[in-house]
N, C-alpha and C positions, 0 to 999 in steps of 0.2 A: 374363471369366467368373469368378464368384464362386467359391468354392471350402466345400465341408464338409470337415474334417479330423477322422477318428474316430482319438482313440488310446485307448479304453477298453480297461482292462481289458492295458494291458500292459507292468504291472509299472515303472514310470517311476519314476524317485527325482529327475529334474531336467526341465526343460519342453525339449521337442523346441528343436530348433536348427531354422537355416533355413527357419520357416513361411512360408508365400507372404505378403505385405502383400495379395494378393486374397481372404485365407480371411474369410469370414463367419460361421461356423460351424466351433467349438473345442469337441470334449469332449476334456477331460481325464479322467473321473469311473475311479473303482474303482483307482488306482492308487497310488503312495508317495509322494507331492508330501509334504515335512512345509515348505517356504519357498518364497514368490515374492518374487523379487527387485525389488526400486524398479524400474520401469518395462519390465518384463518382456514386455508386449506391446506396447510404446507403437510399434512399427511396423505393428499390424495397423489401419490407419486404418479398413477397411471391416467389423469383426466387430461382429457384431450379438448374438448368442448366446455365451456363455462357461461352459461345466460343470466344475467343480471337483469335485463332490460324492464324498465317500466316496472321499480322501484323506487327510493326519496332518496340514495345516494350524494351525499354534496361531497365529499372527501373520500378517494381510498389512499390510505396510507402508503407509503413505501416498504414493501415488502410486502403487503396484501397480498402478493403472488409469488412471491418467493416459495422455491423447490415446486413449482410447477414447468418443470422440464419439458413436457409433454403435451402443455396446450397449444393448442391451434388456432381455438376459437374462441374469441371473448366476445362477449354482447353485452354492451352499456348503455344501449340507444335509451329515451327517454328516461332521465333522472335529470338530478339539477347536479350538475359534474361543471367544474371551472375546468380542471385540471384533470391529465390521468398521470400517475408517474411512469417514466421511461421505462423501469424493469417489469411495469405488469404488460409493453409491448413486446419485448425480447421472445424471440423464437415463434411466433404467432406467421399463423400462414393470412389470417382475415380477422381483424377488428374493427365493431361496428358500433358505431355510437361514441367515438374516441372525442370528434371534437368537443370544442366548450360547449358548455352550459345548454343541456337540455332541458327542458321543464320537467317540473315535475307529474307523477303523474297521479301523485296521491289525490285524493278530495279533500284531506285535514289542512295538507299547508295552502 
């Protein structure tokens, strides 16, 4: 069984531990992500959707998204992003929030 994992909205500064490798379905969105680490989901082989938006994101690394085969969907809107790298677009039906520099949407910075 495929699995949706909602964590919006509750206050994260670092990405949940222990996610199932069966989750298809990742929001992260409205929370304090300000870094993802090099290969920080590379064991959810089956996600297909991934919500970042309206986090402190300035930087995702190159490979941030590496062995995610299967997404479709990324969401970055609102963060402070210059950049996103080429391989976290690869195979994507819809990414939103790609261009530069979104604000942020923390209250701290």
């Amino acid at each position: 069984m495929l699995l949706h994992v909602d964590c919006v909205d509750l206050g994260l500064a670092e990405l949940p531990l222990n996610l199932s490798v069966f989750t298809a379905y990742l929001d992260l969105s409205i929370n304090n992500l300000t870094l993802l680490p090099n290969g920080a989901f590379s064991n959810l082989y089956v996600l297909q959707e991934l919500r970042l938006a309206r986090n402190c994101l300035t930087d995702i690394p190159e490979g941030a998204f590496s062995g995610l085969f299967n997404l479709k969907v990324l969401m970055l809107q609102n963060n402070h992003l210059w950049q996103v790298p080429g391989d976290a677009l690869q195979n994507l039906q819809s990414a939103f929030g790609c261009q530069p520099h979104y604000p942020c949407a923390c209250g701290f910075l």
